[in-house]
N, C-alpha and C positions, 0 to 999 in steps of 0.2 A: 543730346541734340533734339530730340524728341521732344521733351518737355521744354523745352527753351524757348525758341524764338518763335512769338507771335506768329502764326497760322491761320488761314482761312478754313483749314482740315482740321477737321475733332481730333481727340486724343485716338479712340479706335481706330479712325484713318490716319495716323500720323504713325502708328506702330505698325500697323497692318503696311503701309508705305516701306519703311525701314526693314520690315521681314523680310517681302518681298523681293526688294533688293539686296538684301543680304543672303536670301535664296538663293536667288536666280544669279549672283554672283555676275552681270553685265560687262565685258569689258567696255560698247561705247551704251552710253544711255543719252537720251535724247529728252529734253524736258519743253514743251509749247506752254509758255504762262509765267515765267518766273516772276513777275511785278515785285512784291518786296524780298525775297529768298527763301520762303521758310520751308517749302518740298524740298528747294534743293539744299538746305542747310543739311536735311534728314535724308536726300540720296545721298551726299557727301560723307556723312557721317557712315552711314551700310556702305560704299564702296573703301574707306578708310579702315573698316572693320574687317571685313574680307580680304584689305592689301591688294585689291587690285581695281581696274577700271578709271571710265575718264566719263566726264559727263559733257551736254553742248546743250546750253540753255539759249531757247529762242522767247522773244521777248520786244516788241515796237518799242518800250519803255518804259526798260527796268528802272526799278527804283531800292536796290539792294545797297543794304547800308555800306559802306565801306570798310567797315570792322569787320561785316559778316563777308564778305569775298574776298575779304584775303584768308579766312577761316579754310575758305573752301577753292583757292584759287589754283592751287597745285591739282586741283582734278575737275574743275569746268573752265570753261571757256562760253563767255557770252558773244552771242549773235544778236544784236542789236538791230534788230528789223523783224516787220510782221510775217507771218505764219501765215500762208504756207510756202511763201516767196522768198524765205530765208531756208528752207529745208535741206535746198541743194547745195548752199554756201556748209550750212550746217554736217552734212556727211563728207564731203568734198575735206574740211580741216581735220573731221575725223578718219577719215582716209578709209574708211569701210563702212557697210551698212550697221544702224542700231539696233542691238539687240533685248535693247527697253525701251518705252515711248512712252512718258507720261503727260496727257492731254489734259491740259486747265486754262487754257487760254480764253478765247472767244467761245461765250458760253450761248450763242445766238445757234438755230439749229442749222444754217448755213454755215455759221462758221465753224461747228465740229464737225460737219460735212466736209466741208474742204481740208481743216485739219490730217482726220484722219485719211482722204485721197489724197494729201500729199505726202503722208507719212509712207504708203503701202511701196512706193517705188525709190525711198532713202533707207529701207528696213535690211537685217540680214534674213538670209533664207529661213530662217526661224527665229521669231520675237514674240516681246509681247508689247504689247498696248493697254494701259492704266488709263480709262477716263476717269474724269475727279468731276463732284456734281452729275452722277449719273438718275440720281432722282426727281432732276430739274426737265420738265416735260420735253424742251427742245434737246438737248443732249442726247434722252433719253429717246426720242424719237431720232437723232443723226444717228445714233449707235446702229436702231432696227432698222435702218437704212441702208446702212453700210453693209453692215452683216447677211441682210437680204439681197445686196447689190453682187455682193466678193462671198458667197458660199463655199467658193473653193479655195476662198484663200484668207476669209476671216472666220474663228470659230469662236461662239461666245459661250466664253467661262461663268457667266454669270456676273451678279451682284456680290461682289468678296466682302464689302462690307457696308452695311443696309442701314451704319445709322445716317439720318437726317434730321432738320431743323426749318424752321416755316419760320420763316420774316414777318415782317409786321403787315406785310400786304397779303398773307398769307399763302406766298411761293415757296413752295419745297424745295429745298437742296441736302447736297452730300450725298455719302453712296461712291464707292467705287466699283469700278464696274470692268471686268478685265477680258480681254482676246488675246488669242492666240490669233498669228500672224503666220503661214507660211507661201512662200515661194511658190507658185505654180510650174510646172515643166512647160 
């Protein structure tokens, strides 16, 4: 599943994604971005491998083939509405907080600002958080945002995997970029 289906994620972020979750072994994972499937073809595929877990992709206007979701349909559930106003529908069907988050949606630096504020109050007392395009300047300034805002309760992992690529306009992307999420008392 990795090497398979068209990706906006390089190959080092597509494995690195897959580890991850086959790591951290997630029972709910939480996906902001799904457009054509191809992260959640590769969560699907590490929660399949592990035998356990359910995913909930949020998404204004998925465009995932129909082949490729019934592939993966026995372990997500799409939420068909934007980010972050779909969040609470989003953990409400998964019946508890999520214990992965992977953020690829709205790549403007408001909109992973809001992403990740709406994430912090659908999470379980200890998660994590995958932004994807963390090398793209607005991302990468919502992150040191966030991070500087929630000290107590976002702790940054770093850059897990640095490769990028510069477009024709020459904009940097890729890069994922991971937190630790806990619960404050």
């Amino acid at each position: 599943m990795v090497q398979g289906k068209q990706s906006w994620m390089s190959m080092p972020e597509r494995v690195l994604l897959y580890g991850l979750v086959a790591g951290l072994a997630p029972k709910r994972t939480l996906e902001i971005g799904t457009f054509l499937g191809g992260s959640a073809l590769i969560i699907a595929a590490a929660l399949d491998d592990v035998g356990a877990g359910s995913m909930w992709c949020v998404d204004p206007d998925p465009r995932v083939e129909e082949a490729d979701w019934s592939r993966i349909a026995h372990r997500a559930t799409m939420v068909a509405k934007p980010s972050p106003a779909a969040l609470d529908e989003a953990r409400s069907l998964a019946g508890d907080g999520f214990d992965f988050c992977l953020i690829d949606g709205d790549h403007s630096r408001d909109g992973v600002r809001r992403d990740i504020e709406g994430t912090l109050p659908v999470l379980a007392d200890e998660s994590w958080i995958l932004c994807h395009d963390a090398h793209f300047h607005e991302v990468r300034e919502a992150i040191d945002e966030a991070v500087a805002v929630h000290p107590d309760r976002l702790h940054d992992a770093g850059l897990v995997s640095t490769h990028s690529t510069t477009d024709d306009n020459g904009v940097v992307w890729g890069g994922l970029r991971l937190l630790r999420a806990t619960r404050t008392s």
